[in-house]
C-alpha positions in Angstrom: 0.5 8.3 -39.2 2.8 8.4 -36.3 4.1 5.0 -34.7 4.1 4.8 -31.1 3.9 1.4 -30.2 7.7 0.6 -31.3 8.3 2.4 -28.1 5.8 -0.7 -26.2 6.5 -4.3 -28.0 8.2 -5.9 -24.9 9.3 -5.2 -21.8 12.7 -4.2 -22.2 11.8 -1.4 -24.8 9.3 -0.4 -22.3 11.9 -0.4 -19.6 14.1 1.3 -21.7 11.4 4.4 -22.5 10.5 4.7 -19.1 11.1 8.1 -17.4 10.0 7.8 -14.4 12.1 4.9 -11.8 11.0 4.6 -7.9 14.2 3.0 -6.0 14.3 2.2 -2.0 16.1 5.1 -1.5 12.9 7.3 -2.2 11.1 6.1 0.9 10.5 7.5 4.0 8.7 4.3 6.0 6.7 5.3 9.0 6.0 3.5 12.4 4.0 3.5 15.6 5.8 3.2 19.0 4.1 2.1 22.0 5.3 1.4 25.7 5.9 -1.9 26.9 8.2 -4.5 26.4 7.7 -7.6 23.4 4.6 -5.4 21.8 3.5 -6.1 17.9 0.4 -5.6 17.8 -1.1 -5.8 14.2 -3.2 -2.5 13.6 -6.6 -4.3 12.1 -7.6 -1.1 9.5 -3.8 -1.6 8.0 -3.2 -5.4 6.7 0.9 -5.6 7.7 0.8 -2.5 10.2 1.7 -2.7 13.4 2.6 -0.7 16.6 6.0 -1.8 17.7 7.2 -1.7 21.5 10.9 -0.1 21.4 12.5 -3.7 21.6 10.1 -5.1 18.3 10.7 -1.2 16.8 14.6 -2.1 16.9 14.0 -5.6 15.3 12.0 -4.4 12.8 14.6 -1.1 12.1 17.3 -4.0 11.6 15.7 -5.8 8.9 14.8 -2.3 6.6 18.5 -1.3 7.2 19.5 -5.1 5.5 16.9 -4.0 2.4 18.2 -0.5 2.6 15.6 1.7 3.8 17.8 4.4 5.7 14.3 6.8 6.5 12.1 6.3 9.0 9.0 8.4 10.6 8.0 7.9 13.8 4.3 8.3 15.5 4.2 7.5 19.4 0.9 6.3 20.9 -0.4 6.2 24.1 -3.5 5.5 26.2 -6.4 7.3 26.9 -5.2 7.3 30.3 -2.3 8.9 29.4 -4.0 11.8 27.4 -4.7 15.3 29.0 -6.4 18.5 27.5 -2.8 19.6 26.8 -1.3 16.8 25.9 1.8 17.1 27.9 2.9 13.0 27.4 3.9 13.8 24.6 6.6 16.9 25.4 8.2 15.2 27.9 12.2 14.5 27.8 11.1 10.7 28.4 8.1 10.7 26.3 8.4 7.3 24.1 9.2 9.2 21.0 12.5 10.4 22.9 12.7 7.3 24.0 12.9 5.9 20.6 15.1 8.4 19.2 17.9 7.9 21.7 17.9 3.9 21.6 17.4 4.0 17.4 20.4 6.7 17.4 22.6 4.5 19.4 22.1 1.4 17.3 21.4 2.5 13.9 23.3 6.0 13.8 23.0 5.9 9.7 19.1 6.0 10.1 17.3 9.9 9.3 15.1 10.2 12.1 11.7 12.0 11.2 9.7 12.7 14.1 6.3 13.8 13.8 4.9 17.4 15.4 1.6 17.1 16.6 -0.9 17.0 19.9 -3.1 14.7 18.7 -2.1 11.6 19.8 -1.8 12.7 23.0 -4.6 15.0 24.1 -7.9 13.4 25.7 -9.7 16.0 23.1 -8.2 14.1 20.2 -6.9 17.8 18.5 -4.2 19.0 17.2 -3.7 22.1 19.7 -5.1 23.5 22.8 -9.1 24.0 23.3 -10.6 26.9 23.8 -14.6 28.2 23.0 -14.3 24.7 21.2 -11.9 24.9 18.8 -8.4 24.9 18.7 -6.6 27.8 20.0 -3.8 28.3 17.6 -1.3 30.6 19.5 -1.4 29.3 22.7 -0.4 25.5 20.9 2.5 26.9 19.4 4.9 26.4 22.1 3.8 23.4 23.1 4.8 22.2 19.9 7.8 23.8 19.9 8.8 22.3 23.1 8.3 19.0 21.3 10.0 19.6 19.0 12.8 20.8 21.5 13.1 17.5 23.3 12.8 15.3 20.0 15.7 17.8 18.7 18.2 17.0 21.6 16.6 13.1 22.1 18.6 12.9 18.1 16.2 13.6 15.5 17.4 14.7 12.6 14.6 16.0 11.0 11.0 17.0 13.2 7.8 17.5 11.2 5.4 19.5 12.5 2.2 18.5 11.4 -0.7 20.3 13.6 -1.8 23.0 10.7 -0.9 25.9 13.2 0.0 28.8 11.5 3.3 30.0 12.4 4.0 26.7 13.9 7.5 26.4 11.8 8.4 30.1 12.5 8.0 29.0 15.9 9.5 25.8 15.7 13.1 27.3 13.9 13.3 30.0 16.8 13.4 27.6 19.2 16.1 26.2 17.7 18.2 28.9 16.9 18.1 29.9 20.4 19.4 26.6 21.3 21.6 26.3 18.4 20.0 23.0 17.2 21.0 22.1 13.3 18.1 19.9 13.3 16.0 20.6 10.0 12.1 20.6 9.9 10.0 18.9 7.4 7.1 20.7 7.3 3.5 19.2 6.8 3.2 22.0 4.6 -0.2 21.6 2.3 -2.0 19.0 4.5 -5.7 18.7 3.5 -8.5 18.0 5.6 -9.0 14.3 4.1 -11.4 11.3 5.0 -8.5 9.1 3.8 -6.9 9.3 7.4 -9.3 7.2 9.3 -7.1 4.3 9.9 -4.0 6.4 10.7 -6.4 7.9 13.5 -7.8 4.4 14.4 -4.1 3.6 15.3 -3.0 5.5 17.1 -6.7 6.2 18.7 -6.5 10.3 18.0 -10.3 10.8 16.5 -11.7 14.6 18.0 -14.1 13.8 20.7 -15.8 16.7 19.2 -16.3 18.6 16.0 -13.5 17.9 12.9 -10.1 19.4 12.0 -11.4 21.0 9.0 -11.0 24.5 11.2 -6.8 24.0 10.6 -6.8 21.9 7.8 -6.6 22.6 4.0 -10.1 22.4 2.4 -9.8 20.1 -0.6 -12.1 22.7 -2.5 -9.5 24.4 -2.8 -6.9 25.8 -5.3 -4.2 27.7 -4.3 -4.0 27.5 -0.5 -1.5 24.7 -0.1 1.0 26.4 -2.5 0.3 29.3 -0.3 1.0 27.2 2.7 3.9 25.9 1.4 5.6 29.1 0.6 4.2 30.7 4.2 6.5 27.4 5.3 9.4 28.0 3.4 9.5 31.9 4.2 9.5 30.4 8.0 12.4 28.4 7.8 11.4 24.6 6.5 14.0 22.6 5.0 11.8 20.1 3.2 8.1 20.9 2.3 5.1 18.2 2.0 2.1 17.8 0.3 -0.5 14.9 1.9 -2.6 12.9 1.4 -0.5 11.8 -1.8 -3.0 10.3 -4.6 -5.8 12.4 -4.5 -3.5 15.7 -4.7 -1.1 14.8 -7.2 -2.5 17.7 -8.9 -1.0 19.7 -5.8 2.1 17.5 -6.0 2.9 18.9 -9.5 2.3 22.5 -8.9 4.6 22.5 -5.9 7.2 20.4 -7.8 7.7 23.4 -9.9 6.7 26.3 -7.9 9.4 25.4 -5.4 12.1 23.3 -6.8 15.0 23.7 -4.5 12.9 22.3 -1.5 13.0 18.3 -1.1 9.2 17.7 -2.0 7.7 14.9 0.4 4.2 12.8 -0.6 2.7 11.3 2.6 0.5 7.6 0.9 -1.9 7.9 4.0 -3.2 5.6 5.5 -6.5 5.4 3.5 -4.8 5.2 0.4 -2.5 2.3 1.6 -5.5 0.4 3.0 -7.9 1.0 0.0 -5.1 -0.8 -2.4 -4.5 -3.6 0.4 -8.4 -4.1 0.7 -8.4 -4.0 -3.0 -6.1 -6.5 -3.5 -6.8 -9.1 -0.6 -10.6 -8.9 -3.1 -9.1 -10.2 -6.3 -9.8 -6.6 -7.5 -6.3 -6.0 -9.2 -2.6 -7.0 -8.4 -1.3 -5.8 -5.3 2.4 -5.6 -6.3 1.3 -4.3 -10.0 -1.4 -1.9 -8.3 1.0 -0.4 -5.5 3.9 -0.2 -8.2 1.7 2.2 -10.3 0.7 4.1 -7.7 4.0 5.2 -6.4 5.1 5.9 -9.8 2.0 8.4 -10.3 3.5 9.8 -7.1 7.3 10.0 -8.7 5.6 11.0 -12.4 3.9 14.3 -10.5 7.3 15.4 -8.7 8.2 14.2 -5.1 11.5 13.5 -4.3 10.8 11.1 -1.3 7.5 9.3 -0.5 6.2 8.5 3.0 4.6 4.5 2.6 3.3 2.1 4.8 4.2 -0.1 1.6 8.3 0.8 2.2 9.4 -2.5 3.3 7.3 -4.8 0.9 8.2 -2.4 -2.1 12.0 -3.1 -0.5 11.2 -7.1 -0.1 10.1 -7.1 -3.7 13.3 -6.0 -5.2 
């Protein structure tokens, strides 16, 4: 008979044996920017969420630098106002995401900027990409996001993460750049399913399709072998870092790309979905929040990311 549990009777021989170790320095955290002046405004599908006006952004950017979160991803949001079919608020020079940039850059100049690459947010169609016969139209989005990425490049990001599910979007995206002679690296949103476990991410920063679903760009979850075969079409077009999201429900995914591609900085996005399941969860007595969230990242860790995108950052950071 073999004996295992010697390696389990307390918790320093289980700390000990453990393999796997999370550390605030695996983090990316992500945040919401809106326009405005004095603006947290608590997002109601995402218990300790909020969208930040630059001022409350910087506030809030100064106390994960104290508990040494040095990541950050930003999402801007703006009103339906705002919004056109081509969503040209957000590729603006002054759009709030640039504004961001420049006034994070010149405050906290040790923070990695990630910027996220996508339409959505700012169309009035609620797509990733330009509309045409009803669905998107995949070539003619490509410099539009390309542009984006142009003027987040220049506003100080150092990383920009295209995220729209266009194919060729990187290709597109690292032209642009060497044209410019830009050193700023892309983290692509390489094997991004077409998941229910975004609904609150879309509830914040109001991006749901008017119309029809993004199941047209993004990967079925029926799937086997497309989002390695995204990754690598990625890769081949000039990503720096690679992403697999959502994180839980793939980790499957996780692990294959972990060893298929293992000089590429593997990146786990914890949706939003995920994040507000374990909150829900917890605020319900169903487990322990701290305990629950813990295991969770470590799954996350255990499969192979390198870094993890979490709404649950700071508190993971707090708890240390």
């Amino acid at each position: 008979m073999k004996r295992f549990r010697q390696y389990r009777l307390n918790k320093k021989t289980r700390d000990f044996y453990a393999e796997v170790k999370i550390s605030v320095s695996d983090f990316i955290y992500p945040y919401f920017v809106v326009k405005g002046e004095k603006v947290k405004d608590a997002i109601i599908s995402m218990d300790g969420v909020f969208r930040f006006s630059i001022d409350e952004l910087l506030k809030d950017i100064a106390e994960i630098v104290f508990l040494g979160i040095n990541k950050i991803l930003l999402f801007g949001v703006i009103s339906d106002e705002e919004k056109d079919e081509k969503g040209y608020e957000g590729i603006s020079s002054n759009s709030i995401i640039c504004q961001a940039v420049r006034e994070i850059k010149k405050q906290f100049p040790q923070i990695i900027v990630f910027t996220d690459i996508c339409l959505c947010g700012y169309t009035s169609h609620g797509h990733c990409g330009l509309i045409r016969n009803h669905d998107v139209d995949n070539d003619t989005t490509l410099p539009l996001l390309a542009e984006m990425a142009y003027q987040h490049a220049i506003a100080g990001a150092d990383f920009v993460a295209p995220s729209s599910m266009m194919d060729g979007e990187v290709a597109y995206i690292r032209q642009r750049f060497k044209e410019e002679k830009l050193s700023t690296k892309i983290l692509g949103y390489s094997a991004k399913y077409a998941s229910s476990f975004y609904t609150p991410f879309r509830d914040a920063v109001f991006s749901s399709p008017s119309f029809g679903t993004r199941k047209t760009y993004q990967i079925d979850f029926r799937t086997i072998d497309q989002g390695l075969n995204e990754i690598a079409a990625d890769i081949e077009e000039g990503a720096d870092w690679i992403m697999v999201k959502p994180a839980m429900p793939y980790l499957d995914i996780v692990q294959r790309a972990s060893v298929c591609f293992p000089n590429y900085p593997l990146v786990t996005y914890q949706v939003s979905g995920e994040y507000a399941m374990l909150k829900q969860g917890a605020r319900v007595n169903f487990f322990d929040g701290k305990q629950i969230f813990f295991e969770s990242l470590i799954a996350i860790k255990r499969a192979g990311a390198k870094y993890i995108v979490s709404y649950y950052a700071k508190e993971f950071a707090n708890e240390q």
